[in-house]
C-alpha positions in Angstrom: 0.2 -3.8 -4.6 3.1 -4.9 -6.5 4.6 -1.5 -5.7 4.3 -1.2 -2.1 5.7 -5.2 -1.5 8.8 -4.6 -3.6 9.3 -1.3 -1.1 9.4 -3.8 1.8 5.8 -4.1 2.9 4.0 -6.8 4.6 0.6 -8.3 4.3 -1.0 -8.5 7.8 -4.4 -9.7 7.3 -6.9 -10.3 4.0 -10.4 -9.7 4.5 -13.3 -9.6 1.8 -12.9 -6.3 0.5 -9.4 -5.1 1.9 -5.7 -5.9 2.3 -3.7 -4.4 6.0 -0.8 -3.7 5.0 2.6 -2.8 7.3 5.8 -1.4 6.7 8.1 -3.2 9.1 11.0 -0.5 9.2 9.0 2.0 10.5 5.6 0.6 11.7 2.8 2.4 9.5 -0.3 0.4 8.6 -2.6 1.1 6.3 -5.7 -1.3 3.9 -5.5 -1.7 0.8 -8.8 -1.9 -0.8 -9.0 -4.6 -3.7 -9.7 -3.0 -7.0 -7.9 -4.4 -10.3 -6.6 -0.6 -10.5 -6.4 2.4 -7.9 -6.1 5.5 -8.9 -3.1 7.5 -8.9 -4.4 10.0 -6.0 -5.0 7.1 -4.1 -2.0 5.4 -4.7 -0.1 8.2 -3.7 -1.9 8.5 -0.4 -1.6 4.6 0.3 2.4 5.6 -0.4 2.8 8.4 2.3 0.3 6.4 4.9 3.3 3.9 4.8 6.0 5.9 4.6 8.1 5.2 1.1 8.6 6.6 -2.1 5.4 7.3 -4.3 4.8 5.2 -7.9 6.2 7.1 -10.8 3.6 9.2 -12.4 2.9 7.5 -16.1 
C-alpha cells in the first residue's frame, strides 16, 4: 500500500475486505485486498494493473 500511494495513487473507496485504488495520471483502477502482507506475485500484478514501476524484489 505504502508503495503504490508514494507512486501517486489514490484511494477511491474502502470496503470490508478491499481497497479501489486509482492512478490519476493515467486512469487505471484496481482493489487492493487487505492482508498485513501480499505476496510479491501479487504485488507485482497490483503494479502493472496501475500502470507504475513494480516494488524492488527483496
Amino acid at each position: 500500500m505504502k508503495h503504490v500511494l508514494a507512486r501517486g495513487c489514490l484511494v477511491l473507496r474502502e470496503g470490508g475486505n478491499h481497497t479501489a485504488l486509482l492512478n490519476p495520471t493515467n486512469r487505471k483502477q484496481t482493489v487492493l485486498g487487505r492482508h498485513r502482507e501480499i505476496d510479491d506475485l501479487m504485488a507485482k500484478i497490483i503494479c502493472r494493473q496501475l500502470e507504475i514501476p513494480p516494488l524492488k524484489q527483496r
